[in-house]
C-alpha positions in Angstrom: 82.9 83.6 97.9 82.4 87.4 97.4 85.2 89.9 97.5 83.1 92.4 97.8 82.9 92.8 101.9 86.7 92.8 102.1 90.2 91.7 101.1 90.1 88.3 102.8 88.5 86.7 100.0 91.3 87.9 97.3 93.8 86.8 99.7 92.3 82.9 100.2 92.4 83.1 96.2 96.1 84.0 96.5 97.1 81.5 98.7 95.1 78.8 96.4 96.6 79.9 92.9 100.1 79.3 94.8 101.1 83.4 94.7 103.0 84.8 97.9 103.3 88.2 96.5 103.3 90.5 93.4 106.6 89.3 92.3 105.3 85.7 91.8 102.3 86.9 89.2 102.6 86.2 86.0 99.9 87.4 83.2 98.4 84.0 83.4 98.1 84.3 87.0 96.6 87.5 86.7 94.0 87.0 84.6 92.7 84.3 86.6 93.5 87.1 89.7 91.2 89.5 88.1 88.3 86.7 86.7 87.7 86.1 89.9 87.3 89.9 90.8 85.1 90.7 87.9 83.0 87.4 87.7 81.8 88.6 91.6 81.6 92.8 90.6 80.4 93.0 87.6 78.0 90.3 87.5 74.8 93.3 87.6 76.9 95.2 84.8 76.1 95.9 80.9 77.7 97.5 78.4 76.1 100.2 75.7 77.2 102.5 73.0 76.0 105.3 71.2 77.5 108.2 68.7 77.4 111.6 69.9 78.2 114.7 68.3 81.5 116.5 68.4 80.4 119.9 67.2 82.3 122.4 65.2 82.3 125.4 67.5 84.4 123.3 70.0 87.0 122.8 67.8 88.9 126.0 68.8 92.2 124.3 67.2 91.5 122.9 64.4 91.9 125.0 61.6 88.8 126.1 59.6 88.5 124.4 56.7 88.8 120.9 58.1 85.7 122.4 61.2 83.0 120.6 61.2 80.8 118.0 63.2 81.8 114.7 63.6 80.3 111.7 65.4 82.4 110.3 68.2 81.1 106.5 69.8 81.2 106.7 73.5 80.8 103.7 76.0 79.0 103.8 79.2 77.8 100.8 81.4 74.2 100.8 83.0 73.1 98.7 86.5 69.6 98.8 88.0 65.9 99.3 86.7 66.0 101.9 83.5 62.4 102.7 85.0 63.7 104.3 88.8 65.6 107.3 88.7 68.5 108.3 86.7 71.9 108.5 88.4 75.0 109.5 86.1 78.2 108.8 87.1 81.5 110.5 85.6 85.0 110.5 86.5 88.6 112.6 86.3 90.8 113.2 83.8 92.0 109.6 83.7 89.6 107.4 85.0 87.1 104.8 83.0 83.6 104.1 83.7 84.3 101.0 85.8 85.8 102.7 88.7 82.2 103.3 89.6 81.1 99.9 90.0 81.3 99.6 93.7 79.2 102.8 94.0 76.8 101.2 91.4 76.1 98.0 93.3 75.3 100.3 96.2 72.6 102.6 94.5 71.2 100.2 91.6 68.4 98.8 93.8 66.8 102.5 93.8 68.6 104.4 90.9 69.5 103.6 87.1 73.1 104.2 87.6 74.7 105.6 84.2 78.5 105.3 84.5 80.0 107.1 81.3 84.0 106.5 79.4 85.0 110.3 78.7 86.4 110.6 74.7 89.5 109.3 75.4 88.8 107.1 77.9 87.9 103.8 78.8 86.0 101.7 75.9 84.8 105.3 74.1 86.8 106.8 71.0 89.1 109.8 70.4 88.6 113.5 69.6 90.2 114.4 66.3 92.4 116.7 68.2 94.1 117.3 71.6 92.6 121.1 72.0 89.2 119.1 71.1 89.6 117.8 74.7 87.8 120.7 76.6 85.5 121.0 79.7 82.4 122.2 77.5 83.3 119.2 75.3 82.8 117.1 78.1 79.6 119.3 79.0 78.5 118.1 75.8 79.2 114.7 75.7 77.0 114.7 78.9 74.1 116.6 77.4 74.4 113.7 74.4 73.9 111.3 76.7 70.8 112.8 77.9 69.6 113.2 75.2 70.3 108.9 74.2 69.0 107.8 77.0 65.9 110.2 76.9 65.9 111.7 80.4 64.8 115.1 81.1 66.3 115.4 84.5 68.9 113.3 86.2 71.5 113.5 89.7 75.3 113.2 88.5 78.3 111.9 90.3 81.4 113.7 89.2 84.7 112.7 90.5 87.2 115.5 90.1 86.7 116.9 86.2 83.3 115.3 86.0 82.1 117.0 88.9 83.1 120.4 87.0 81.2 119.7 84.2 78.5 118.6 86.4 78.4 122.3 87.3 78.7 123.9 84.5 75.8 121.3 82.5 73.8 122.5 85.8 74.6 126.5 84.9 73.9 126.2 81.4 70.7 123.8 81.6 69.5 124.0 85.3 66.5 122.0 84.5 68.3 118.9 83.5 70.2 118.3 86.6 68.1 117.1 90.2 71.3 116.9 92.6 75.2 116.7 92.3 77.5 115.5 94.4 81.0 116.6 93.9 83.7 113.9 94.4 86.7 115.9 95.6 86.2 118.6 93.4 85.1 122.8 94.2 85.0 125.1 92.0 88.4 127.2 92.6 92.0 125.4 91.9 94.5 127.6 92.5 97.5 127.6 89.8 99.9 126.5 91.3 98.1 123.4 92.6 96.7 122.6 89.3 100.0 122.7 87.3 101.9 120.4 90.5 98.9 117.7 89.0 99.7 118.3 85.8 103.1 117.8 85.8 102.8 114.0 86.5 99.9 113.1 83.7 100.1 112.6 79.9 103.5 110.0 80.3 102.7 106.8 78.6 103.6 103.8 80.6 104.1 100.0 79.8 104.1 97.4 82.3 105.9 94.1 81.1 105.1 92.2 84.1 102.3 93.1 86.5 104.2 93.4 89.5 104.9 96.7 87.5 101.5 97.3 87.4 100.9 96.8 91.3 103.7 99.1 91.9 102.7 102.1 89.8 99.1 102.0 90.3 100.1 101.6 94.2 101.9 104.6 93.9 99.4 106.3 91.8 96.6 105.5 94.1 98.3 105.9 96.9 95.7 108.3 98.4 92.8 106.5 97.4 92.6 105.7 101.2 91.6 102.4 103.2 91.0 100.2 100.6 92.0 96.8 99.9 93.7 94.7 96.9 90.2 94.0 95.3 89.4 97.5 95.0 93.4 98.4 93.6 93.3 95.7 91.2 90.0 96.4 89.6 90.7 100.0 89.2 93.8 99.4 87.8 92.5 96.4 85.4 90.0 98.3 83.7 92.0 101.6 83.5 94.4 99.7 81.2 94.4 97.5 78.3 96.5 94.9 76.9 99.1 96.3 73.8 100.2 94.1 71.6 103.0 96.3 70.2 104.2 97.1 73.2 104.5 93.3 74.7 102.5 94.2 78.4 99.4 96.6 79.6 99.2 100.2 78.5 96.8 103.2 80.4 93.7 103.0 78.5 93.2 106.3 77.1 94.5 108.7 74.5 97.8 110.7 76.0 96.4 114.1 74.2 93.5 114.0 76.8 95.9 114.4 79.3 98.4 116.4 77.8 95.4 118.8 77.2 94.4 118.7 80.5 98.2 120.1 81.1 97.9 123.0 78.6 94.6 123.4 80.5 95.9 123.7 83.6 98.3 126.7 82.9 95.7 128.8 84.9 93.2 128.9 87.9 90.4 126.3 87.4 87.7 129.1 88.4 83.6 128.2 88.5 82.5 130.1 91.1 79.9 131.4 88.8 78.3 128.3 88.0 78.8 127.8 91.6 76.6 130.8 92.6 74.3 129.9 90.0 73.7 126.6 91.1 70.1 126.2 92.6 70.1 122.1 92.6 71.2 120.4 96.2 75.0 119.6 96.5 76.9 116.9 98.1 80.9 117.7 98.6 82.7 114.8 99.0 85.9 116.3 100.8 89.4 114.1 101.1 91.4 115.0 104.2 94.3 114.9 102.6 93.8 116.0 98.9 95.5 118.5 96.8 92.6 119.9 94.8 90.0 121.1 97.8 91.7 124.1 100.0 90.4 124.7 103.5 89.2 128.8 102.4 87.6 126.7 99.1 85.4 124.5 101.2 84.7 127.2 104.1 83.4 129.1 101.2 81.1 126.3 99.2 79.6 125.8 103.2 78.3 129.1 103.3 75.7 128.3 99.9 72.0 127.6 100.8 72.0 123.5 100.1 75.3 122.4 100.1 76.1 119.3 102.6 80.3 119.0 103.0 81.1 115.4 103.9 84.9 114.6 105.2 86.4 111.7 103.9 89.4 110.6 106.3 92.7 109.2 105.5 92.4 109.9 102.0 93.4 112.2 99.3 91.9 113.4 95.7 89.8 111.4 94.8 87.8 108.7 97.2 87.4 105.6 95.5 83.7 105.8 96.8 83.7 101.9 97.2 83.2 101.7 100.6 80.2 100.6 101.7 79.3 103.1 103.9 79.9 105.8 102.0 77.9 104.4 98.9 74.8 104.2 101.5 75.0 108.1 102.7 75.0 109.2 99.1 72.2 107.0 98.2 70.4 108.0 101.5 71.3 112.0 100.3 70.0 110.9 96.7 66.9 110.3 97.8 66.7 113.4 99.8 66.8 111.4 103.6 66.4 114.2 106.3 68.5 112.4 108.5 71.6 113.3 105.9 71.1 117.1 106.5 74.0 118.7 108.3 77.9 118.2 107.6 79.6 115.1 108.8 82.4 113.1 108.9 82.8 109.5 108.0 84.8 107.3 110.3 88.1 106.7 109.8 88.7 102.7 108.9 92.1 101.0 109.4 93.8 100.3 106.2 93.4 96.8 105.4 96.2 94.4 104.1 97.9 94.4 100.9 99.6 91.6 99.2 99.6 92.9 95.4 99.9 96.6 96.2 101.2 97.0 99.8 104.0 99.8 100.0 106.6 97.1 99.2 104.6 95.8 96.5 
């Protein structure tokens, strides 16, 4: 049965395993909750590694004797045909790779779909030092992974912080980069907006029982729009990681990536110049509700030569982008359709049932 179409499947699976609501889960229970997800998702999936190259010169606080290059092993997974088209996908400040996959399914059958772990994130390692975590050392890590998997030119995804270093790879090296589409993300955060983000990331969290788990990461995601349990509980699976020491699941990624992005976020998040500069097609991916794109922000991106604004309804920073529909607009836009041209809106989709992360969940 796939799980894929909607939430009915997950809930049949529910009602088999004996679970009337989050309460009733118990680790067990939930690993035989998510092998169910994961055996139908990420069946298409594979996994790679390669060592990139942290260099010296962004390592503005490290202190100068102990400056120099070092190798960091970063994870990314890879669906479709290495021989079509390159597509890289990479996320915000706190997501992994995986939240990508339902976008992957979508565009694999034209596109080599590239879905990168930050540093810090996901399966990938950890920069020596928190002010190591910058935006050109995530411009870097991209132009590594280039550079691996040998392609010249490629489109990128970027949710949030990767689609700002999707912009600024595309200022410094134009010719590397074909299109971008920009999940949620411009390129002017004002202050204030920035540091009301901030103020809720870096806080290390452990669930003991995964009804905690449905509840935060319901209230985290809580703007992620119409989507269902399957989508929730895969996002939330592979964005943490089992601890040991701390006796339940921990966020999979290093707290100094987030607590830089807080020092980070102490000013304006301003691009516009590699915004101007940008001569490549651009896809906005706008969230009716979200905190990071401003109304005067989008009115200006519209006014650029190229730039195609789509509105995302119901839904906040950032769209999950598994959705169906939405994955086969950006693959029709990917592949330059003419009939994805003007701006548009998608249309707004009732919000389907939750068991495991409904508001009482």
């Amino acid at each position: 049965m796939s799980l894929m179409s909607n939430g009915c499947g997950l809930e049949l699976i529910l009602q088999r395993l004996g679970v009337g609501g989050p309460d009733a889960v118990t680790w067990p229970l939930y690993e035989k909750i998510i092998g169910h997800i994961e055996a139908d998702l990420s069946r298409d999936a594979t996994t790679h590694t390669f060592d990139a190259v942290h260099p010296a010169i962004l390592q503005p606080g490290t202190v100068e004797y102990l400056r120099h290059d070092y190798q960091i092993r970063l994870h990314y997974v890879s669906w479709g045909d290495p021989s079509q088209p390159t597509v890289v996908c990479v996320g915000g400040i706190a997501n992994t790779a995986r939240r990508f996959d339902f976008l992957a399914r979508a565009l694999m059958d034209r596109y080599h779909v590239v879905c990168l772990d930050w540093a810090g994130r996901g399966h990938s390692g950890w920069l020596a030092e928190m002010s190591d975590y910058t935006l050109d050392a995530h411009v870097e890590q991209l132009r590594c992974l280039l550079d691996h998997l040998g392609r010249d030119r490629v489109s990128i995804i970027g949710s949030s912080m990767g689609g700002s270093a999707a912009l600024r790879l595309a200022y410094q090296q134009p010719w590397r980069v074909e299109r971008i589409v920009l999940n949620d993300i411009g390129p002017y955060i004002p202050l204030e907006r920035r540091s009301r983000r901030a103020a809720v990331v870096g806080r290390h969290y452990v669930f003991r029982r995964p009804a905690d788990l449905f509840r935060r990461s319901g209230a985290a995601q809580k703007n992620d729009g119409p989507v269902d349990d399957v989508v929730l509980a895969h996002n939330s699976f592979h964005q943490t990681r089992w601890s040991k020491e701390e006796g339940g699941r921990i966020y999979r990624h290093d707290p100094r990536a987030l607590l830089a992005y807080r020092h980070d976020a102490r000013v304006s998040l301003n691009l516009w110049a590699e915004w101007d500069a940008a001569t490549c097609p651009l896809l906005v991916l706008w969230g009716e509700l979200s905190d990071a794109l401003m109304d005067s922000t989008v009115q200006r991106m519209q006014a650029k030569p190229g730039v195609t604004v789509a509105l995302v309804p119901d839904t906040g920073h950032t769209p999950t982008l598994s959705d169906p529909v939405q994955g086969q607009m950006i693959r029709g836009w990917l592949s330059g359709d003419p009939l994805i041209g003007g701006d548009f809106s998608f249309l707004r989709r009732p919000t389907p049932r939750r068991i495991l992360f409904g508001a009482d969940g």
